[in-house]
C-alpha positions as CSV (number, residue, x, y, z in Angstrom):
1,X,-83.8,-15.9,106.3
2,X,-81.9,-13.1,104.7
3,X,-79.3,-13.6,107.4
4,X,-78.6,-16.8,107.0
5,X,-78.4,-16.6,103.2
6,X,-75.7,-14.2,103.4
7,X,-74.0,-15.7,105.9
8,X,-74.1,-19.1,103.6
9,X,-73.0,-16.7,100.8
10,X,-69.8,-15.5,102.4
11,X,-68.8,-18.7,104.0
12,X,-68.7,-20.3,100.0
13,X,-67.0,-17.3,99.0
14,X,-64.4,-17.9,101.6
15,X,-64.2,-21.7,100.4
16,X,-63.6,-20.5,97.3
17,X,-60.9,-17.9,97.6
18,X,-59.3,-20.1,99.7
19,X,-59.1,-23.0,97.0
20,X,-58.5,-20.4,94.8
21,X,-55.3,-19.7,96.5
22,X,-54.8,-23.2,97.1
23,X,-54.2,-23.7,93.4
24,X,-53.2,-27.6,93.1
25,X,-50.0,-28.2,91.6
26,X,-50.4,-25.4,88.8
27,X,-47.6,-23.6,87.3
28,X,-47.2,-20.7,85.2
29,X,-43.2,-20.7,84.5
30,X,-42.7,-20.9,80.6
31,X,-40.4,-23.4,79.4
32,X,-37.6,-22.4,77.2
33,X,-35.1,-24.1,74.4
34,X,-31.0,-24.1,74.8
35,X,-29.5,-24.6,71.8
36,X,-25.9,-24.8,71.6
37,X,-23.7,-24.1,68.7
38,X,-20.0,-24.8,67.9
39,X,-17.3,-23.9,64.7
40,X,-15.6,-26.7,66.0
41,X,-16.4,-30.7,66.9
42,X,-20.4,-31.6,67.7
43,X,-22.5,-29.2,69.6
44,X,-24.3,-31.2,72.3
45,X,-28.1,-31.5,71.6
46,X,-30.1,-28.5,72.7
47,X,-32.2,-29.2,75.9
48,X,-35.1,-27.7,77.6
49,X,-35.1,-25.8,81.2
50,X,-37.9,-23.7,82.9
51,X,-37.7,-19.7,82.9
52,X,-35.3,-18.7,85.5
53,X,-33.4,-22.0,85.8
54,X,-29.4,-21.4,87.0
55,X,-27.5,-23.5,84.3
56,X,-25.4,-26.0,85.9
57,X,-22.1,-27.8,84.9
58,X,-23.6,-30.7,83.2
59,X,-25.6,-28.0,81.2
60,X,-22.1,-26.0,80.2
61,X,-20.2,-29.3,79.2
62,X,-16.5,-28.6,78.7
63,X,-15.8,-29.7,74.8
64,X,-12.7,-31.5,73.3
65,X,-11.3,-31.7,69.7
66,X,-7.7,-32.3,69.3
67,X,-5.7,-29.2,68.0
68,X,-8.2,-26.7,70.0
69,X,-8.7,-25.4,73.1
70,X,-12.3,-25.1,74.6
71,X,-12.5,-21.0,76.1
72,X,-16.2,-21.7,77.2
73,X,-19.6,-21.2,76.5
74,X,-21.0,-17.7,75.5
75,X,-24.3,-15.8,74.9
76,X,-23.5,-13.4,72.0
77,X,-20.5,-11.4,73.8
78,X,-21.0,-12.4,77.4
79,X,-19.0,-15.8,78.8
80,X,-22.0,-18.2,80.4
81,X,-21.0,-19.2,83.9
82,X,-22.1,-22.3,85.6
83,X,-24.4,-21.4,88.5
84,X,-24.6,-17.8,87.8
85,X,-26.5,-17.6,83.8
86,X,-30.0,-18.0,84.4
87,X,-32.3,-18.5,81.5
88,X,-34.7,-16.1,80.2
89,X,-35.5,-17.2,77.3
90,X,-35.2,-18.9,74.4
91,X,-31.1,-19.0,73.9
92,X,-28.3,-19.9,71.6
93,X,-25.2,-20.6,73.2
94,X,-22.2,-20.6,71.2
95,X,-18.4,-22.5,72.1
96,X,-15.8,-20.6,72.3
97,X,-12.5,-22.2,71.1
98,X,-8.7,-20.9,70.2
99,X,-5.8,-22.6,68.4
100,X,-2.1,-22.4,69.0
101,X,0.7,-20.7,66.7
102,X,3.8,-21.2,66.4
103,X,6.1,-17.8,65.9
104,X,9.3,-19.5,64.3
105,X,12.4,-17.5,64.6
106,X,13.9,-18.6,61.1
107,X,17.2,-18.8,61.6
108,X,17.3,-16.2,64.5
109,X,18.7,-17.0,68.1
110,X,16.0,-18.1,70.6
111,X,13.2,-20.8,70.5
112,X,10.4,-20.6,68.8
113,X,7.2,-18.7,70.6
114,X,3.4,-19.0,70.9
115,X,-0.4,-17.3,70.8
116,X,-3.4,-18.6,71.4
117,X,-6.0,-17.1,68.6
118,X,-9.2,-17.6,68.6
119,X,-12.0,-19.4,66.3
120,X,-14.4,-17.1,64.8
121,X,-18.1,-17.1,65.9
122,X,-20.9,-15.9,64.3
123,X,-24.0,-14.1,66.5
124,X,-26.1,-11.5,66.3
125,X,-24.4,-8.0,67.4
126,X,-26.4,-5.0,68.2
127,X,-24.5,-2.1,67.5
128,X,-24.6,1.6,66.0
129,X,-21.1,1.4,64.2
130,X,-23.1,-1.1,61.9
131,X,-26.6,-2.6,61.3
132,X,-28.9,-3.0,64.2
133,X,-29.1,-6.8,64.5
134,X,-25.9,-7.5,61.3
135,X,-24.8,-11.2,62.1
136,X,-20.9,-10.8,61.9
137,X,-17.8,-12.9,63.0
138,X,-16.8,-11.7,65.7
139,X,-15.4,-12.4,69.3
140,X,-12.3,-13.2,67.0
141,X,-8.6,-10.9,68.3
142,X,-5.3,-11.6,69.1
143,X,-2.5,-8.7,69.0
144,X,0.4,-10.0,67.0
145,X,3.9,-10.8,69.4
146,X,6.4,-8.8,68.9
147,X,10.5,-10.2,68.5
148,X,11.2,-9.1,71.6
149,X,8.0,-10.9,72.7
150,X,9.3,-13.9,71.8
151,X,13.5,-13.0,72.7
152,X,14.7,-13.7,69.6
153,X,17.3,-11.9,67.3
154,X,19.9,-12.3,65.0
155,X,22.6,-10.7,64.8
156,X,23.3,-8.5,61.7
157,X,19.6,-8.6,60.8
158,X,16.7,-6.3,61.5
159,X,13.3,-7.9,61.9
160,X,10.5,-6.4,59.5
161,X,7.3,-8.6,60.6
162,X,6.1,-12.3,61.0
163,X,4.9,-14.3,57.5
164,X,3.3,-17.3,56.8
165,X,5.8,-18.5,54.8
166,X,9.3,-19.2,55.1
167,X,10.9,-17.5,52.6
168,X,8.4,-14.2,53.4
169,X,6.4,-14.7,50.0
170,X,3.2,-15.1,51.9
171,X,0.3,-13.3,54.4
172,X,2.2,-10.7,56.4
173,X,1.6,-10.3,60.0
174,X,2.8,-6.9,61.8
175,X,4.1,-7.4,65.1
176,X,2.2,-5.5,67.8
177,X,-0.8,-5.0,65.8
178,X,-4.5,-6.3,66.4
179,X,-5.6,-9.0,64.4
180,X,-9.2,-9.2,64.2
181,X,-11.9,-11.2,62.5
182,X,-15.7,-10.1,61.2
183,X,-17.3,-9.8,58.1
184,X,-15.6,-6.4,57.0
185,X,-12.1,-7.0,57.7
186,X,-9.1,-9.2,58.5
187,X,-11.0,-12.7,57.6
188,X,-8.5,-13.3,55.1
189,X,-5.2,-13.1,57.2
190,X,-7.2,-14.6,59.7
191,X,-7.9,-17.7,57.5
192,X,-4.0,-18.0,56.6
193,X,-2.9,-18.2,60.0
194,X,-6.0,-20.6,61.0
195,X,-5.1,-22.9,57.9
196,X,-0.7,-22.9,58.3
197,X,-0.9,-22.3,62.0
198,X,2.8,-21.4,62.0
199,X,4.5,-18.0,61.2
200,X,7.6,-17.3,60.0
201,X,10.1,-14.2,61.6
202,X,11.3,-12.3,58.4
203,X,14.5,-10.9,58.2
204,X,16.3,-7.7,56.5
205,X,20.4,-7.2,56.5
206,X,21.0,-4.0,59.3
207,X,21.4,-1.0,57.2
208,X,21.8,2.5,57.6
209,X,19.6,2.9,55.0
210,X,17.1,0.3,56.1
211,X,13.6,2.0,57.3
212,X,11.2,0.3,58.6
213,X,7.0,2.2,58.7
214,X,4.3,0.9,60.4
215,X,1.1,2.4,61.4
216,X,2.1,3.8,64.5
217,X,6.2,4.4,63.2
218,X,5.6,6.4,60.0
219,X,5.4,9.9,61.1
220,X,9.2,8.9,63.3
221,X,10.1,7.2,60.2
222,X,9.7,9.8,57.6
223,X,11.0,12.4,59.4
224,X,14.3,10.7,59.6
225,X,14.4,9.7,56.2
226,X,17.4,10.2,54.0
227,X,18.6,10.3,50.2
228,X,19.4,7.0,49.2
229,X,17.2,4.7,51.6
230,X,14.4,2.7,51.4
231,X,11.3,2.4,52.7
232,X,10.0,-0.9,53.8
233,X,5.8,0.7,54.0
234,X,4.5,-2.7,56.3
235,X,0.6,-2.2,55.0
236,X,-1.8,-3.2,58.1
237,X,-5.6,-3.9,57.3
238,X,-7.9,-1.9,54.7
239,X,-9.1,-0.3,58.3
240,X,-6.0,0.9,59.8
241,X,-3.4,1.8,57.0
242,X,-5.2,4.2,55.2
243,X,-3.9,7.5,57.7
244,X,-0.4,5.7,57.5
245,X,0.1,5.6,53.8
246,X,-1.5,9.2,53.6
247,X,1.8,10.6,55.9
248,X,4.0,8.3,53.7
249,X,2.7,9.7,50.1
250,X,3.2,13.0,51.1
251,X,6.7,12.5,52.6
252,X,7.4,11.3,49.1
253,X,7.0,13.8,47.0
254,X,10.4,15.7,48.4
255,X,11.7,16.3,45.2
256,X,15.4,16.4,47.1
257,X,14.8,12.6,48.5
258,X,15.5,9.6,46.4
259,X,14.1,6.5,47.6
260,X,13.4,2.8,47.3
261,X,10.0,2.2,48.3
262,X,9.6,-1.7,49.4
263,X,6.0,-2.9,49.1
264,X,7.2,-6.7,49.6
265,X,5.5,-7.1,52.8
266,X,2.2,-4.4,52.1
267,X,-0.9,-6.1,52.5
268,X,-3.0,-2.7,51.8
269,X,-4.7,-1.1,49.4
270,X,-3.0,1.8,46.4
271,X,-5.9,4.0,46.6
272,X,-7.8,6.6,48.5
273,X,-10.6,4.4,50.0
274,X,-10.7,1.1,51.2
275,X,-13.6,0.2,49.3
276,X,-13.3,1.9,46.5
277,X,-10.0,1.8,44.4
278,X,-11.5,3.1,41.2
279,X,-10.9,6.7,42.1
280,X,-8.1,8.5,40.7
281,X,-6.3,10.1,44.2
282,X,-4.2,7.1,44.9
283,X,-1.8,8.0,47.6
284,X,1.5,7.3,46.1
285,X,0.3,9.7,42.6
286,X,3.4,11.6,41.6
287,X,5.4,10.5,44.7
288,X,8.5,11.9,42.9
289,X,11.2,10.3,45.6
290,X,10.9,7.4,44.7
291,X,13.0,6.1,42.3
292,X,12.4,1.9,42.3
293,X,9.7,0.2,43.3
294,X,9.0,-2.9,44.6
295,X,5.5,-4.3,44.8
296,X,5.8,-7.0,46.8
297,X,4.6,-10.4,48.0
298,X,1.4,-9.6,50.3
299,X,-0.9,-12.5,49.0
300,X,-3.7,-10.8,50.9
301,X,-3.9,-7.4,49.0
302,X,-3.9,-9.0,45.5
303,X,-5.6,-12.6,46.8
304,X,-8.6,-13.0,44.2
305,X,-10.5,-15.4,46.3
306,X,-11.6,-12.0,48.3
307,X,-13.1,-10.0,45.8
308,X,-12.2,-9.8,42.1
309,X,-13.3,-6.2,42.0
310,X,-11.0,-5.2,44.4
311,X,-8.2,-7.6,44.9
312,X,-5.9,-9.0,42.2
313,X,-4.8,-5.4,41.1
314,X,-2.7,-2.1,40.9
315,X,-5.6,0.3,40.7
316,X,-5.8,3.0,38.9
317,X,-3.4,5.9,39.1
318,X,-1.5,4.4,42.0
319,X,1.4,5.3,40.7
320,X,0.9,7.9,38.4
321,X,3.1,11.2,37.9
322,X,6.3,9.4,39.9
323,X,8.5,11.2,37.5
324,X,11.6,9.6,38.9
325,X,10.8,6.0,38.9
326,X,13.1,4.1,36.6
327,X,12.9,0.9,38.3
328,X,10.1,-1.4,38.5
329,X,10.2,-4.9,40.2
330,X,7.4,-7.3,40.8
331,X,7.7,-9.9,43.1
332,X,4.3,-11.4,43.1
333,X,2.3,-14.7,40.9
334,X,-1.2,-12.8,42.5
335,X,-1.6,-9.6,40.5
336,X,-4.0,-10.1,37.8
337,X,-5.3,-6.6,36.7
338,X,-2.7,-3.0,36.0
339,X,-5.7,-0.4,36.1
340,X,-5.7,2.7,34.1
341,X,-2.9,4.6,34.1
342,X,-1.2,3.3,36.6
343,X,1.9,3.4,36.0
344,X,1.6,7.0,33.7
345,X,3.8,9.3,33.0
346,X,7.0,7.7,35.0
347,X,10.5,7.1,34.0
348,X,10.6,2.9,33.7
349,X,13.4,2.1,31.6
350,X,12.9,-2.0,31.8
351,X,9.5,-3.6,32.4
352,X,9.3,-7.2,33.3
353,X,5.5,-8.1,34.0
354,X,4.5,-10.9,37.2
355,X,3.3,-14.2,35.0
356,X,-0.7,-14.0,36.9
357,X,-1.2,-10.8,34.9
358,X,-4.6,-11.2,32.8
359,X,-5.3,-7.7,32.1
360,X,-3.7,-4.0,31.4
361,X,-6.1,-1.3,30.9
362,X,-6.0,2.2,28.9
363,X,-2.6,3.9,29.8
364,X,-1.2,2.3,32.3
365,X,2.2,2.6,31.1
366,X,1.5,5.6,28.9
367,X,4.0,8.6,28.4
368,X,7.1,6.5,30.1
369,X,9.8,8.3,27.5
370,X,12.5,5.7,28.6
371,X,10.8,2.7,28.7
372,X,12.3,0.5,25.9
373,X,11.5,-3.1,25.5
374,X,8.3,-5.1,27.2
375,X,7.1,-8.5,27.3
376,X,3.5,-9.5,27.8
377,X,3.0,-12.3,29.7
378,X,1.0,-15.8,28.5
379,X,-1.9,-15.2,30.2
380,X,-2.5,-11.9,29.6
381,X,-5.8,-11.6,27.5
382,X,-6.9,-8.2,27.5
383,X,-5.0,-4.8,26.9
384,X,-6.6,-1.6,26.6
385,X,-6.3,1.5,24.2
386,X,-3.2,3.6,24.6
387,X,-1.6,1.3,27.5
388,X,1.5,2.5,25.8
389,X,0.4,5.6,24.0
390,X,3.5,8.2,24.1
391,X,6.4,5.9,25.0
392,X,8.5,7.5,22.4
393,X,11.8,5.0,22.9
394,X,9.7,1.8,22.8
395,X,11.3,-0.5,20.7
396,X,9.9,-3.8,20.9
397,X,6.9,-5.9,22.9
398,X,7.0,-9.4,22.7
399,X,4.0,-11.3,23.5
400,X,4.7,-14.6,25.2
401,X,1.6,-16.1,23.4
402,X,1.2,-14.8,19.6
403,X,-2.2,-16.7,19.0
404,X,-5.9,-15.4,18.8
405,X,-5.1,-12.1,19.0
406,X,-7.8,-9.4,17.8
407,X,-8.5,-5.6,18.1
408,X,-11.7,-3.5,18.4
409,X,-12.9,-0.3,19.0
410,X,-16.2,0.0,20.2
411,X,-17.7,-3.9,20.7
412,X,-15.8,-7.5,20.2
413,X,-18.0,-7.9,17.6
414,X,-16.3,-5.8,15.5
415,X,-12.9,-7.7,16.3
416,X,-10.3,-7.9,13.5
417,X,-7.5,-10.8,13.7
418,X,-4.1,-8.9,14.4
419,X,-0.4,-10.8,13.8
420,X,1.6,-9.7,16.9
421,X,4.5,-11.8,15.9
422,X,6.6,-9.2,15.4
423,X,8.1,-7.5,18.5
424,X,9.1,-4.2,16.3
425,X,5.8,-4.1,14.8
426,X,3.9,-4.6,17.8
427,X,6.0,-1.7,19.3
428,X,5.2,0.9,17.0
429,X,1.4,-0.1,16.5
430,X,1.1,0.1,20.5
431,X,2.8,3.7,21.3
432,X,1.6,5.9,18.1
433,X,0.2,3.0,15.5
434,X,-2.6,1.5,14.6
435,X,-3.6,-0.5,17.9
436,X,-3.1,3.0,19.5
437,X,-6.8,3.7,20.0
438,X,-7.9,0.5,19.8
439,X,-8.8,-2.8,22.6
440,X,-6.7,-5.8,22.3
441,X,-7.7,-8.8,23.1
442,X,-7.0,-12.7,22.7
443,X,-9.7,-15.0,22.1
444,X,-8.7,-18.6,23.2
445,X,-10.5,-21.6,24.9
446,X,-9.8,-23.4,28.1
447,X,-9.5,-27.2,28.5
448,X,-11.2,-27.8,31.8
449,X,-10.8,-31.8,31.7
450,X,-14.7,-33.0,30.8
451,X,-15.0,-30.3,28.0
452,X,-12.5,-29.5,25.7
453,X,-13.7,-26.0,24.5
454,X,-15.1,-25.1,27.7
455,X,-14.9,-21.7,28.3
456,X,-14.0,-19.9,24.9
457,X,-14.0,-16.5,24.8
């Protein structure tokens, strides 16, 4: 008996490993979600595949929107291929898409030229340069063409860089240089050429005289540079131009040299850091050479849209100590703060102030011995103590707009009305008077169209 019930016992145990292994139609693949994502048009709706499914073509459809061109489908930094990306898991897939500019030769000989730059993307990227896991724009870099890129010239006329305006009162672009997009840098030229999609070749009359520093020129540059020139200083990104205006500063402070340095087309930053311009070892600080000035036209460095706090403003110091500089030109509506001393201890002689200026703090003109005659501009509201303590040949300061204004010395509270009517008066309360030591500002309100007093301060 024993016999036979083992012998029953290990022919059900066969039974059942066998339709153990059988198993029916059971599967244990896990199923997972595609979700696609686009900047640009309608992502399609996200579907569901098994683990290890080989997307196909109909799974990577090819997107149109007019004015773009689709560059494919991509997991975080890696292009998705049709019949080669299997799926592993749950998976965002993001479209890639790129947009054509025009380089226009403005007036030069030659046709007008092309780039394709791409759309900006958001994922998550893994990296040690920043945090583990940071969702940035990236994926997002064109290098600039160059004039010879395109074969154009004019004759006469040395090219400085590309612009998104005609006339070269807009976003500078430096040929031959990397344009790039994420969280932490170029976003803002980025978004000029995304929105005008055109850019403009800017031109300079040959010269002698005429130098020309970028980034990867300025060390060639400023060892040729002579008496008498100037200095066109083509500013790149917060991230690249720092090292550059470093070799330029020091260049300039040759007490033999005397120079025009051209900021028209500098889209950088006056100070030591790029993200922190309230320190007081700004590069150009007693850069003696030079002896005018022009801060120019680069919407980007002074654009307030980025950052009020940084943008929208000659910081502190910047030009400090530039003992020799008797000529001061602004060319620029986007400069809305003159920081603490700026502009110390120089040698202006005229002072004409951009029209967007809102604010000039303590000293920024202080101790300018030839400056004689100034004129604030209407929308300036705020000037600080001493702005122009010292300037012992000051002999009038008109204000544009005489109304509302008040000083204090500790708190507004403590306001008192002032008259600043008269120019003469205003002059000697300003360099040793009795607004010396003391805040000015102008209380006003703004009409904003629904309420009338909106907005008084």
């Amino acid at each position: 008996m024993k016999k036979l019930f083992y012998a029953i016992t290990a022919a059900c145990t066969v039974v059942s490993l066998a339709c153990m292994s059988c198993g029916g139609d059971d599967d244990d693949s896990e199923t997972y979600t595609v979700t696609y994502e686009s900047a640009v048009g309608t992502a399609p709706a996200a579907i569901s595949v098994d683990e290890g499914t080989t997307l196909s073509e109909s799974q990577l459809p090819t997107l149109s929107v007019s004015g773009y061109t689709f560059e494919g489908w991509y997991d975080g930094r890696t292009k998705v291929v049709a019949g080669e990306y299997a799926v592993k898991g749950n998976v965002t897939l993001g479209a890639n898409w790129s947009y054509t500019v025009t380089l226009d030769p403005n007036g030069a000989t030659g046709s007008s030229g092309s780039f394709q730059a791409p759309v900006p993307r958001k994922y998550t990227y893994y990296s040690t340069e920043y945090s583990p896991g940071e969702t940035l724009t990236t994926n997002a870099t064109v290098t600039i063409p160059t004039a010879s890129d395109c074969e154009i010239s004019k004759t006469g006329y040395t090219f400085i860089c590309w612009n998104d305006k005609a006339d070269g009162t807009g976003v500078s672009f430096i040929a031959g240089e990397e344009l790039y997009h994420n969280e932490r840098s170029d976003k803002w030229h980025y978004s000029s050429i995304a929105e005008k999609r055109r850019l403009y070749a800017v031109w300079r009359e040959t010269s002698p005289a005429l130098k020309v520093a970028t980034m990867r020129s300025a060390e060639t540059v400023i060892s040729n540079l002579q008496d008498g020139d100037t200095l066109i200083y083509l500013g790149v990104t917060p991230r690249q131009n720092l090292g550059t205006a470093e070799v330029i500063a020091n260049a300039l402070k040759d007490a033999s040299k005397k120079i025009t340095l051209d900021l028209s087309y500098y889209d950088g930053y006056f100070a030591a850091e790029p993200r922190s311009i309230w320190g007081t070892n700004a590069f150009f600080k007693n850069c003696i050479s030079i002896k005018k000035l022009i801060i120019g036209q680069g919407e980007y460095m002074y654009s307030r849209a980025t950052d009020s706090n940084v943008y929208g403003q000659i910081s502190s110091y910047a030009f400090s100590g530039c003992k020799n500089l008797s000529e001061l030109l602004f060319y620029s509506d986007s400069i809305f703060k003159i920081e603490n001393s700026a502009f110390s201890s120089c040698a202006i002689e005229t002072l004409t102030l951009p029209a967007s200026l809102e604010a000039i703090y303590g000293k920024a003109f202080a101790n300018n011995d030839n400056l004689t005659a100034v004129t604030i501009p209407a929308n300036v509201t705020d000037i600080g103590s001493e702005v122009f303590y010292n300037c012992k040949n000051l002999q009038t300061v008109t204000f544009e707009n005489t109304v509302g204004w008040k000083t204090y010395s500790t708190t507004k509270s403590d306001s008192t009305p002032i008259d600043v009517s008269d120019a003469a008066a205003n002059a000697v309360n300003l360099k040793n008077g009795d607004w010396t030591n003391k805040t000015l500002w102008r209380s006003y309100c703004r009409f904003d169209g629904r309420h009338e007093f909106n907005s008084c301060r």
